[in-house]
ZAVEX-445136 format. One record per residue (C-alpha): residue number from 1; x, y, z; residue in three letters. Coordinates in steps of 0.1 Angstrom, whole numbers. Layout:
<pts>
<pt NUM,<X,Y,Z>,ALA>
...
</pts>
This chain:
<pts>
<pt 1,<-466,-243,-128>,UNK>
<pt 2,<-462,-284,-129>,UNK>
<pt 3,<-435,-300,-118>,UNK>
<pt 4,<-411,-303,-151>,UNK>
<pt 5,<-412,-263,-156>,UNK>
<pt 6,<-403,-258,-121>,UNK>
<pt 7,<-375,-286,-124>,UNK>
<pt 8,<-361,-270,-156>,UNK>
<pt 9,<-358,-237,-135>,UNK>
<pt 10,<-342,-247,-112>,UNK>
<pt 11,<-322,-264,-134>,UNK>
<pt 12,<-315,-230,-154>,UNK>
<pt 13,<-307,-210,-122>,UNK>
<pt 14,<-284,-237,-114>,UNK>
<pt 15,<-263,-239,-144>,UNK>
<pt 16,<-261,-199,-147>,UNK>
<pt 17,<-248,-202,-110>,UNK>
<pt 18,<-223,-222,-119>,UNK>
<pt 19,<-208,-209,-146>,UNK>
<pt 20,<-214,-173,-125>,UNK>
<pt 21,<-190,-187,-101>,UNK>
<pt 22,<-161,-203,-123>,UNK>
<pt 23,<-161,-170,-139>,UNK>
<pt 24,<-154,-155,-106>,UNK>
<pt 25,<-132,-182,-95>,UNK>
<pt 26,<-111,-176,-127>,UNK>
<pt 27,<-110,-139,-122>,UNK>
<pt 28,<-95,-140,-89>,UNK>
<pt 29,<-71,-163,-101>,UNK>
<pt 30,<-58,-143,-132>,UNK>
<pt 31,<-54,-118,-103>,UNK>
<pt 32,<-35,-131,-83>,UNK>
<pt 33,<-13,-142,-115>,UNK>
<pt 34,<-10,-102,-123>,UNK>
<pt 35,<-4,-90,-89>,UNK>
<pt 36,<27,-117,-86>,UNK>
<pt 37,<38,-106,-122>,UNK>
<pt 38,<39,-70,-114>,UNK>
<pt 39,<52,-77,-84>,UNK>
<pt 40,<83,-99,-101>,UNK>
<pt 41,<90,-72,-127>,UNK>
<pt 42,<87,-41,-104>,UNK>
<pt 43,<112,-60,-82>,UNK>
<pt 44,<137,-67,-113>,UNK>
<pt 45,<132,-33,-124>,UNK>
<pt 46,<145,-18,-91>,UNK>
<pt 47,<176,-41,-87>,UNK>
<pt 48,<183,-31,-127>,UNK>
<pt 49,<181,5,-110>,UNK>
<pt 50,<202,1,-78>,UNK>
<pt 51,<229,-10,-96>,UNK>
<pt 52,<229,8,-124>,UNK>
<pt 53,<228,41,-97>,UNK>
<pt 54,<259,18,-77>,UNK>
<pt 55,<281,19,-108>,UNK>
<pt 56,<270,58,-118>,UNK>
<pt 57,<282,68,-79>,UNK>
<pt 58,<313,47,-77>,UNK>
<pt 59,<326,63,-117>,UNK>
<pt 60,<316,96,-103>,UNK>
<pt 61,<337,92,-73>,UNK>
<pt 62,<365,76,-92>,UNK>
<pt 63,<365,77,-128>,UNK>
<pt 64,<396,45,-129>,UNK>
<pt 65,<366,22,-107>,UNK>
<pt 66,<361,-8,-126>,UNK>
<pt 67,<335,-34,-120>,UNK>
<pt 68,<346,-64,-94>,UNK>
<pt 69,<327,-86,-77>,UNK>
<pt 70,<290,-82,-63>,UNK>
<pt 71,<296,-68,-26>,UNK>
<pt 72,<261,-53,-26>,UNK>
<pt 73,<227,-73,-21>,UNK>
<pt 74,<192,-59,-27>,UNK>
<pt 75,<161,-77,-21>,UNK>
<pt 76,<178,-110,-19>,UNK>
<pt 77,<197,-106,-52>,UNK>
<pt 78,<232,-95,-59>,UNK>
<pt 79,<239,-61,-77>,UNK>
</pts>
């Protein structure tokens, strides 16, 4: 083998390693985009869910209870 096929492996194997490894490098990005995402709308979900299930036991208890104010805090936001 001379010395141009062996540089134009190498040169091969070197560009399919790179683009190997941005592909990588992208996919673990776009996952920790999803994991954040799911973690954002599971976290919306359950405050949606808390207070919803607030309201539900406070008519149940009293069926005159009206909505005032946000005295109740779940994960950092107010219900």
């Amino acid at each position: 083998m001379g010395g141009k096929a062996a540089l134009l492996i190498v040169l091969g194997f070197s560009t399919i390693m790179v683009i190997v490894g941005l592909n990588m490098n992208r996919a673990s990005t776009s996952a920790v985009d999803n994991s954040t995402n799911y973690y954002e709308t599971s976290a919306a979900k359950e405050i949606a869910r808390s207070g919803i299930n607030l309201a539900l036991n406070n008519l149940s208890r009293n069926q005159s209870w009206t909505a005032a104010g946000s005295p109740y805090s779940y994960m950092g936001s107010k219900i």
